[in-house]
C-alpha positions, 0 to 999 in steps of 0.5 A: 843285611838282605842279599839277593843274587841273579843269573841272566843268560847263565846257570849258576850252582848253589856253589857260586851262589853260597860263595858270593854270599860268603864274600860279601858278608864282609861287607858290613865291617867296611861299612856298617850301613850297608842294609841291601846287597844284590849280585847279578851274574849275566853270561854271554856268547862267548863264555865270559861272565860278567858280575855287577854287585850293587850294596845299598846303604841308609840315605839312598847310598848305592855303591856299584861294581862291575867285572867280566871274567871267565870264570864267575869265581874269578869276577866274585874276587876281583869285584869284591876287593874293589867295593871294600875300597869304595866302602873304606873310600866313603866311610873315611870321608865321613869320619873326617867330616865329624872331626872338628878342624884344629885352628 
């Protein structure tokens, strides 16, 4: 799985870096097909952080999440939760489709 993360208007660590890298090496158990993660954390005025997490699948499949915080970690662990949710949301409608109906 290729991550990439980007800062916009913000500095980041190596810290917050190696952190959302960590969170969302979990991705993949939700659904395996995911090949591409990318985060991109942008700053603005008033001190707030705004964190996107876009995890790109086979077939073209984007899944996007969006969070502002003031804190970047705060906005890795509540974004985090919600694209598992889409993950487990999309893999059980796949896993539904391959059942057979029971007439």
């Amino acid at each position: 799985m290729l991550f990439t993360i980007t800062a916009k208007h913000i500095e980041i660590g190596q810290a917050v870096r190696s952190y959302a890298e960590k969170k969302t090496a979990k991705l993949p158990r939700y659904y395996d097909r995911i090949n591409r993660v990318e985060v991109i954390l942008d700053g603005d005025k008033n001190g707030n952080v705004s964190i996107e997490i876009i995890a790109r699948a086979e077939h073209n499949k984007v899944f996007v999440v969006k969070e502002t915080q003031e804190n970047p970690y705060k906005c890795i662990d509540v974004a985090v939760p919600k694209l598992e949710r889409q993950l487990r949301k999309i893999k059980g409608k796949e896993h539904e489709d391959k059942r057979p109906e029971i007439a």
